[in-house]
C-alpha positions in Angstrom: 30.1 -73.1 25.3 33.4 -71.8 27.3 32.3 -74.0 30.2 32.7 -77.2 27.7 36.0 -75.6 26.1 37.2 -75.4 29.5 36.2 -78.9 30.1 37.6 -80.3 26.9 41.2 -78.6 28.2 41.2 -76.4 25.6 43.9 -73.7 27.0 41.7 -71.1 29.0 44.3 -68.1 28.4 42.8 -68.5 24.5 39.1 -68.3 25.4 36.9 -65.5 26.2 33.1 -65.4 26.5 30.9 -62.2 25.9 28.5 -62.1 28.4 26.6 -59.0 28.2 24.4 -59.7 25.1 20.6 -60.9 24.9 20.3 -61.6 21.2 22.4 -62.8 18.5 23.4 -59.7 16.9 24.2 -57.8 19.9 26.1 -61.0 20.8 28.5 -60.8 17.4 28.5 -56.8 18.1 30.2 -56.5 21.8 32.2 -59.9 20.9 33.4 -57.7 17.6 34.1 -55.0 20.0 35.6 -57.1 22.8 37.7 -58.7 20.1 38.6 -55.3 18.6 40.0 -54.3 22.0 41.9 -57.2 22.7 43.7 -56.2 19.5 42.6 -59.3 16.9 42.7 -58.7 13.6 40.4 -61.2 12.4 37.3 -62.6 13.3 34.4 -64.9 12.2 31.7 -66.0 13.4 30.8 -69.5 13.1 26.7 -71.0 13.6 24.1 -73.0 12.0 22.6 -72.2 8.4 18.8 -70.8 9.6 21.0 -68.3 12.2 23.7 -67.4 9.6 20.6 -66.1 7.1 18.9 -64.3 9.7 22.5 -63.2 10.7 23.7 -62.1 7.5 21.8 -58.9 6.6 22.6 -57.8 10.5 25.9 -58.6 10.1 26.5 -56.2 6.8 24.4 -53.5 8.8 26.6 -53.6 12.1 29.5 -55.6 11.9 30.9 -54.9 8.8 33.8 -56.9 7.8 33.4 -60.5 10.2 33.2 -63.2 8.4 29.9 -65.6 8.3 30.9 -69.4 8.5 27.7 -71.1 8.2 28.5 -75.3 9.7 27.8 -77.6 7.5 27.1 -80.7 10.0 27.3 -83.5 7.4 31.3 -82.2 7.4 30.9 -82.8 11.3 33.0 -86.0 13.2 30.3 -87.4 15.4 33.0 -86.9 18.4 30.8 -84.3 19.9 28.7 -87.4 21.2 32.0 -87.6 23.7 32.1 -83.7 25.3 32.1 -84.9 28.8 29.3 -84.0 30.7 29.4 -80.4 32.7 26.7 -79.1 35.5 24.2 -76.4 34.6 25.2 -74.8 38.0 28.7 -73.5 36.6 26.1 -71.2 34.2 23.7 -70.0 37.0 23.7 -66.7 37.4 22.4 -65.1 40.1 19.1 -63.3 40.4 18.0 -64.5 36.2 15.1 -63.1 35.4 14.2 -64.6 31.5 14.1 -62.1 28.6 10.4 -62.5 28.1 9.6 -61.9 32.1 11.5 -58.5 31.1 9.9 -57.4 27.6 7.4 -57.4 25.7 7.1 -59.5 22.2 7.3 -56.6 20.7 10.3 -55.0 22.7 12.2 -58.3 22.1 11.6 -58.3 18.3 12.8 -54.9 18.4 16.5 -56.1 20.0 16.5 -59.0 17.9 16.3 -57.1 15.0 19.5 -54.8 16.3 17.7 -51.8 18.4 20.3 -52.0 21.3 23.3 -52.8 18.8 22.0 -49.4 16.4 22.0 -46.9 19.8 25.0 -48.3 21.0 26.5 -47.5 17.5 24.6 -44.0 17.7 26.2 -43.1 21.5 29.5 -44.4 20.0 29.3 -42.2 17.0 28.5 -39.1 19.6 31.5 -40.1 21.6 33.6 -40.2 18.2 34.5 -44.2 19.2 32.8 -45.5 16.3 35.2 -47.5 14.4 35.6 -45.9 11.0 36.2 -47.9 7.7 40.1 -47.5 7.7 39.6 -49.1 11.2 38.0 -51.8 10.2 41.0 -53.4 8.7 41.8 -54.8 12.2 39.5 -57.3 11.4 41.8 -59.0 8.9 43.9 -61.6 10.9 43.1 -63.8 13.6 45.0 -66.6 15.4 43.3 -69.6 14.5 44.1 -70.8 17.9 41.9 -68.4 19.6 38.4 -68.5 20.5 35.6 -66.0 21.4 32.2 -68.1 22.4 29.0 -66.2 22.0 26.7 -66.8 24.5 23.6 -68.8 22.3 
């Protein structure tokens, strides 16, 4: 998604891409945190309707106080027919080995339903990093001008 924002022009000092997740929830967790430590104050996460309900209970669990913006596609200009076209190889990264090559069905259900984003939240806790309630009033303006793309 960056690699087309970048190709669109959209002003790359105003768009970052978490990289490090391998399922939706861990990928609105370390964009909350990499968001939370680039000092925004706001931030919502935008994706389609089936995501946003399997989303949403992970969400309240996790990443208390981001928004859910589920798309609504009939609201949608047909203008995305006319992202110019980009080359897979800007995205290759080197040595992939696919998710399922790595774990089992089980083990990916498992992260999928937040078991990385729960011990990181755990560790945090130990380390006292855990961001407390009052904290979580950061959370409460962004610049609409900025953009963090998760990596789906």
């Amino acid at each position: 998604m960056k690699i087309i924002a970048d190709s669109l022009g959209l002003p790359s000092n105003r768009l970052f891409a978490e990289t490090q997740a391998e399922h939706s929830i861990e990928n609105v967790y370390y964009s909350m945190r990499m968001a939370h430590n680039m000092g925004f104050k706001r931030i919502a996460v935008a994706t389609d309707p089936f995501q946003a309900c399997m989303l949403e209970p992970l969400m309240k669990k996790y990443c208390p106080g981001i928004e859910l913006v589920p798309i609504v596609y009939s609201k949608i200009k047909h203008e995305r027919d006319q992202i110019p076209p980009i080359t897979s190889i800007d995205a290759l990264v080197d040595n992939f080995v696919a998710l399922k090559e790595r774990e089992t069905r089980v083990q990916r259900y498992s992260g999928t339903k937040g078991r990385r984003v729960a011990h990181e939240i755990d560790t945090e806790k130990s380390r006292n990093l855990f961001l407390e309630p009052e904290r979580r009033k950061v959370y409460t303006e962004l610049d609409s001008s900025t953009f963090i793309f998760l990596n789906q």
